[in-house]
C-alpha positions as CSV (number, residue, x, y, z in Angstrom):
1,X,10.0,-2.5,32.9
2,X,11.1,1.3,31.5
3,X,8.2,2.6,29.8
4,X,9.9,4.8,27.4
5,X,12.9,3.9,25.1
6,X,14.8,6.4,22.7
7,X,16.3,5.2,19.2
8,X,18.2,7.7,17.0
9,X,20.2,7.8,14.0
10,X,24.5,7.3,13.7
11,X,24.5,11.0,12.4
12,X,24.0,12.0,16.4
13,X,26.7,13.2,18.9
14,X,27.1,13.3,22.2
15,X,28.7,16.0,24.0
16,X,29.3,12.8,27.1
17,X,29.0,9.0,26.6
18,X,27.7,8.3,29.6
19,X,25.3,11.2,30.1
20,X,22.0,10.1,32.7
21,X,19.7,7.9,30.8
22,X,22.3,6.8,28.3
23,X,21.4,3.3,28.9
24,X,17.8,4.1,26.9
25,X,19.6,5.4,23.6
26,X,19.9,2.9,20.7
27,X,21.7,3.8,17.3
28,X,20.3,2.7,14.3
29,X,23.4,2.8,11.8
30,X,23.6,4.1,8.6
31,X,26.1,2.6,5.9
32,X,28.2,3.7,3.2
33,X,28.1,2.8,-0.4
34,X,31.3,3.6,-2.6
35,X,30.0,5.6,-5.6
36,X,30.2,4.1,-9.2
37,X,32.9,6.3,-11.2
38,X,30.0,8.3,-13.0
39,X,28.9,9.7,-9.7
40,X,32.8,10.3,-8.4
41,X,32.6,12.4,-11.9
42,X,32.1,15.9,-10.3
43,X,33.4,15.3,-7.1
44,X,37.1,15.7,-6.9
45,X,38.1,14.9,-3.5
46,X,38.6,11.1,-2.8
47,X,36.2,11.1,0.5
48,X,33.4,11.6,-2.3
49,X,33.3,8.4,-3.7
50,X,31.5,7.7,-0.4
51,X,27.7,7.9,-0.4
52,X,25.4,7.6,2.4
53,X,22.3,5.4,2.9
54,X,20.1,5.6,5.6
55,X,18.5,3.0,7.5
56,X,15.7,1.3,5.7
57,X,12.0,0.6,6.5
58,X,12.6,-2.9,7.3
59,X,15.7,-2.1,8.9
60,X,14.0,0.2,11.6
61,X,11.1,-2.7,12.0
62,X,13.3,-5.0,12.9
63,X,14.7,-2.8,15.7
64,X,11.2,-1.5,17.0
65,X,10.5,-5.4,17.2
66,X,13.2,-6.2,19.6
67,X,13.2,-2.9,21.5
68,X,9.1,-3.9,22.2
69,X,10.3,-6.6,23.8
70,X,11.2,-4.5,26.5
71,X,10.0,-1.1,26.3
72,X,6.0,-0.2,26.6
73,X,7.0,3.0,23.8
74,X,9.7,3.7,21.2
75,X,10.3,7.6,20.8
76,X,12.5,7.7,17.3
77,X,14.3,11.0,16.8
78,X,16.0,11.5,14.0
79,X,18.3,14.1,11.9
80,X,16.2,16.3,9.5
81,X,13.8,15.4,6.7
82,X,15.2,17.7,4.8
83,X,18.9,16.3,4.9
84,X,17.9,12.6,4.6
85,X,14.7,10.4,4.2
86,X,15.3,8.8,7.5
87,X,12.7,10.1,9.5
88,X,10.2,9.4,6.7
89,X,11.5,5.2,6.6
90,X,11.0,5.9,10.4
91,X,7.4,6.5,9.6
92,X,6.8,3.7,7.5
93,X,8.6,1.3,9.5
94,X,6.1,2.6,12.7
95,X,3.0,2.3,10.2
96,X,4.0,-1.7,9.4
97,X,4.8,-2.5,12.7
98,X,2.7,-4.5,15.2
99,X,4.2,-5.4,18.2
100,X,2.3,-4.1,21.5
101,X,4.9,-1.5,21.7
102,X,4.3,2.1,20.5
103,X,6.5,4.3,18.3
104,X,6.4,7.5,17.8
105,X,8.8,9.3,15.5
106,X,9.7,13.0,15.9
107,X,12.0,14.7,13.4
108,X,14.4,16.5,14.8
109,X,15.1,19.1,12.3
110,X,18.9,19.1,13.2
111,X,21.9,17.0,13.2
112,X,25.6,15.8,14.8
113,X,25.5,18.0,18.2
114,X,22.3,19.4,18.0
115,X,20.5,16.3,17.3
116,X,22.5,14.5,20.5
117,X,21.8,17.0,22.8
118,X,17.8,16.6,21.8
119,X,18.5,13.1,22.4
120,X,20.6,13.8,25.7
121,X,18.1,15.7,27.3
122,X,14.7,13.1,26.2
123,X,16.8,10.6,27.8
124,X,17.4,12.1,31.1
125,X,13.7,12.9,31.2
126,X,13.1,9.2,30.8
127,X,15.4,8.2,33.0
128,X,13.3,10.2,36.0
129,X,10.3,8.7,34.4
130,X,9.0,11.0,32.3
131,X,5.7,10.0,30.5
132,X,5.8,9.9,26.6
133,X,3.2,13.1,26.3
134,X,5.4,15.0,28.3
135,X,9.0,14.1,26.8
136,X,7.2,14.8,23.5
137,X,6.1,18.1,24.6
138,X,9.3,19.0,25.7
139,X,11.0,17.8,22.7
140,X,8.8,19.7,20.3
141,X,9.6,22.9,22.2
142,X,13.0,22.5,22.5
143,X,13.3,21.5,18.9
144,X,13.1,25.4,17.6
145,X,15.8,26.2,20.4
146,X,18.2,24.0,18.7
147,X,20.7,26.8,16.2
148,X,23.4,25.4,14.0
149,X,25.7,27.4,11.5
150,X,27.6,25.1,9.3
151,X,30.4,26.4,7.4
152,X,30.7,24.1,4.0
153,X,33.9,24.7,1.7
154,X,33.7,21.6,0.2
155,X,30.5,22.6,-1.7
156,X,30.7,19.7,-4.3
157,X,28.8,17.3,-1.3
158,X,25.8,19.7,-1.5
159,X,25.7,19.3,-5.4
160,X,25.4,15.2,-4.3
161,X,22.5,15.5,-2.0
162,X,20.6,18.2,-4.4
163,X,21.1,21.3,-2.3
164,X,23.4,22.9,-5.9
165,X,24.7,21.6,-9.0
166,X,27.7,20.5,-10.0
167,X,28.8,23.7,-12.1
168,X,27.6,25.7,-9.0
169,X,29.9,23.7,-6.7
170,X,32.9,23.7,-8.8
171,X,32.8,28.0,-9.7
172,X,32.3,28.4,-5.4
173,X,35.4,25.9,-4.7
174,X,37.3,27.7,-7.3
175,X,36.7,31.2,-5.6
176,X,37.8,29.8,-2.6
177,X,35.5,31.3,0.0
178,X,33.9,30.2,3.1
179,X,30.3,29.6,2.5
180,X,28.1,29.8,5.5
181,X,24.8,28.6,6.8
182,X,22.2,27.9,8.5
183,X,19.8,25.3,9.6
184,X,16.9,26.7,9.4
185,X,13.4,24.4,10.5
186,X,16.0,21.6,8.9
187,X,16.6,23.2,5.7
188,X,20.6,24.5,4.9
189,X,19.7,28.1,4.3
190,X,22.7,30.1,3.2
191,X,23.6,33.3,4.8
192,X,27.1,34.9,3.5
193,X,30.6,34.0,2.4
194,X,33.9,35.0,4.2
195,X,37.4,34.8,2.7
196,X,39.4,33.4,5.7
197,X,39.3,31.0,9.2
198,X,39.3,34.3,11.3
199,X,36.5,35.5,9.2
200,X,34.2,32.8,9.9
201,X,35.1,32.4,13.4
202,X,34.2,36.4,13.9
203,X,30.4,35.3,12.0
204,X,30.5,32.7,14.3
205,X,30.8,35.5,17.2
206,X,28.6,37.8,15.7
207,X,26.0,34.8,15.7
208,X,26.7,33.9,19.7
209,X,26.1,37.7,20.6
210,X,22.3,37.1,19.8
211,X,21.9,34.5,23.1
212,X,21.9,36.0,26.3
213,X,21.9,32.5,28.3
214,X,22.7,29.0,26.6
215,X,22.5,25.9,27.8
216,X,24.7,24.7,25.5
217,X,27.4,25.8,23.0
218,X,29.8,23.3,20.7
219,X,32.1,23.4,18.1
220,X,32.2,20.9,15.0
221,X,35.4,20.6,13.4
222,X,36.5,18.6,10.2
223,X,40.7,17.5,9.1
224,X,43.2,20.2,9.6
225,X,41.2,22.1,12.1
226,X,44.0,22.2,14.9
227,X,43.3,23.1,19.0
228,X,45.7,26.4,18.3
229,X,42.9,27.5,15.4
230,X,39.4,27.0,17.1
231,X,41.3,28.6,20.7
232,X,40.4,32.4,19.9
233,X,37.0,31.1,19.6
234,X,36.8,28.7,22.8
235,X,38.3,31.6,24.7
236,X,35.4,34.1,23.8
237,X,33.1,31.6,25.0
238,X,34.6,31.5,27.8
239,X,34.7,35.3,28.3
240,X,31.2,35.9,27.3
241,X,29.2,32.6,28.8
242,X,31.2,31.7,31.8
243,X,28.4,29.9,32.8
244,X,27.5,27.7,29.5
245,X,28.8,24.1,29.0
246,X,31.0,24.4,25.9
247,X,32.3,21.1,23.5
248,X,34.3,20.5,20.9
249,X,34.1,17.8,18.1
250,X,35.5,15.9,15.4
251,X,32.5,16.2,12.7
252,X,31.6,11.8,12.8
253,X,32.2,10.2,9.7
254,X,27.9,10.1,8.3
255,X,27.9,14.0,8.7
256,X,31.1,14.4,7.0
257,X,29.7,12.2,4.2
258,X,27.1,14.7,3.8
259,X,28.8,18.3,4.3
260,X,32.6,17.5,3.5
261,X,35.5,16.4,6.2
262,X,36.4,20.2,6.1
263,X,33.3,21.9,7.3
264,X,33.3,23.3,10.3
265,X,30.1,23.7,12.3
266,X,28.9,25.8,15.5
267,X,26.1,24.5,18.1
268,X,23.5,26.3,20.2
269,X,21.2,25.3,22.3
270,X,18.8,27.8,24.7
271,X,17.7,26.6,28.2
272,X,14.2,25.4,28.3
């Protein structure tokens, strides 16, 4: 019987399906929730009326309960703390449960891409049979190697989860700039504004000239992002990492919920 088992969050992304130890992932969904007319208020695009909830305590019992029934550990990764309070009904769930299996629960401090190549990488591990100390210790060191920018016009979704307010949201949409940032130990940290596509894809340059080797590099695009507009960028990658794995994505539906169907994110993870 496999000893270790991984379960993470719908909010993850693979940059394969069938990557080697695929077979050892399990998705825990999350849902949505339309939003009650007071909450649609502020929010003037009609994706916001969507909210997302996360997986509940019993909800991730019940899963460690059946995946015990075949696995001697559960390792839980999930997106950041700071973005959702997954990992902390991940921790609750592990307290309650009492199955012979094990379950440990690692937050991830990332999300879409970065959090499936976390995920991609723990599972190959397993896969060549791994123990749990040392897929954790691998996965708390690759953790901090894990860089995301995420640009976020749409900044009335950040008002939802807390990150600004309303009136902050509505005067930056009206300006009309690109507001980047960063994911910073899991926290959106914001680092400048740029006033066109070409703009942001040069910060996004700027940004890739700080790694001299990485394993891997993806792009995160939302609705009206077009092959022709993200080519400048795959083709410096190209140029400058010949030897780096690059992807590109549609941003999946739970992290558009969060940031807005336009954002536009970049992915970069070092070589461990």
């Amino acid at each position: 019987m496999p000893s270790v088992c991984i379960l993470t969050d719908s909010t993850a992304q693979f940059t394969r399906p069938n990557f080697p130890g695929h077979e050892l992932v399990y998705v825990i969904p999350f849902i949505f929730q339309p939003m009650g007319s007071q909450e649609r208020k502020g929010a003037p695009t009609a994706a916001a009326a969507r909210r997302l909830i996360p997986p509940t305590v019993q909800e991730f019992v019940r899963f460690y309960t059946q995946l015990s029934r075949n696995y001697d550990t559960v390792l839980v990764l999930t997106l950041s703390s700071h973005l959702s309070p997954t990992t902390g009904n991940a921790q609750e769930a592990a307290a309650q449960h009492s199955n012979h299996a094990s379950v440990q629960v690692v937050d991830s401090q990332t999300i879409a891409v970065g959090l499936g190549l976390l995920v991609q990488a723990v599972a190959n591990a397993a896969a060549s049979g791994a123990s749990l100390q040392e897929i954790d210790r691998w996965v708390r060191a690759a953790i901090p190697r894990v860089y995301m920018l995420f640009c976020i016009p749409e900044l009335t979704y950040l008002a939802r989860t807390g990150y600004l307010t309303y009136s902050q949201a509505r005067i930056g949409e009206m300006i009309g700039m690109f507001p980047i940032f960063a994911l910073e130990e899991g926290r959106l940290t914001p680092l400048e504004k740029v006033r066109t596509q070409r703009h942001l894809f040069e910060s996004f340059q700027e940004f890739m000239e700080e790694f001299e080797n990485p394993g891997h590099i993806a792009l995160l695009h939302g609705a009206g992002h077009t092959t022709l507009r993200t080519r400048p960028l795959r083709t410096y990658v190209q140029e400058n990492f010949p030897k780096t794995p690059f992807s590109e994505h549609a941003i999946g539906p739970q992290v558009a919920a969060l940031f807005g169907p336009q954002s536009i994110g970049l992915v970069i993870m070092e070589n461990i």
